[in-house]
N, C-alpha and C positions, 0 to 999 in steps of 0.2 A: 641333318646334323645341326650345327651351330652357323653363327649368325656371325664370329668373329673369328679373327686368323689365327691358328692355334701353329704353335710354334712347337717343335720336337725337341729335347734335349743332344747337343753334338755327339754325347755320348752315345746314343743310341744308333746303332749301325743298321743301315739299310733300310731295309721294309720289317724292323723288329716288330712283334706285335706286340708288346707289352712297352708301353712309355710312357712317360710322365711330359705331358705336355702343358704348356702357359701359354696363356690368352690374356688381353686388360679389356675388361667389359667399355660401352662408352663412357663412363666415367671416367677411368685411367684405374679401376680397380682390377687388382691382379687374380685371374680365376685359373686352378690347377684340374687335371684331367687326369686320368688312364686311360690308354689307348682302347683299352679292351672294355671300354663302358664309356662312351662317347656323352652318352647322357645324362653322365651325372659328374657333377661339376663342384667343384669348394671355390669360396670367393676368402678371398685374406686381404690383409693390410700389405701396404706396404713392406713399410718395418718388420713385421710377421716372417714376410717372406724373405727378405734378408738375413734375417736373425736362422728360417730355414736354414738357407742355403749355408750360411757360414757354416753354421752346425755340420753337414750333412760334409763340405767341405774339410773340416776338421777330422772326421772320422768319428763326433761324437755319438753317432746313432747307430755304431756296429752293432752295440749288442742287443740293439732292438730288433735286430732281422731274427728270421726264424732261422 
């Protein structure tokens, strides 16, 4: 697997198989996962990923679920 500690979101109960986890490379760069593909990995900005979260936060991105 991976070389850093990849952290689970609270929201995700138990042993979920499906989750969206964050890692910070040694740089202090923020890298995102899904559970169910361990191996492949997105790296973002800081800022990036705040501006995420808030959004996701907000409830801006409902209507992009299927």
């Amino acid at each position: 697997m991976s070389r850093w500690e990849w952290r689970k979101s609270s929201f995700s109960a138990g042993d979920a198989p499906n989750c969206v986890e964050l890692a910070a490379d040694p740089v202090g760069a923020p890298r995102l996962r899904e559970s169910t593909v361990p191996e492949a990995t997105i790296t973002t900005s800081r800022p990036a990923l705040r501006a995420l979260l808030a959004s996701v936060k907000a409830d801006q991105l409902d209507d992009l679920a299927g």
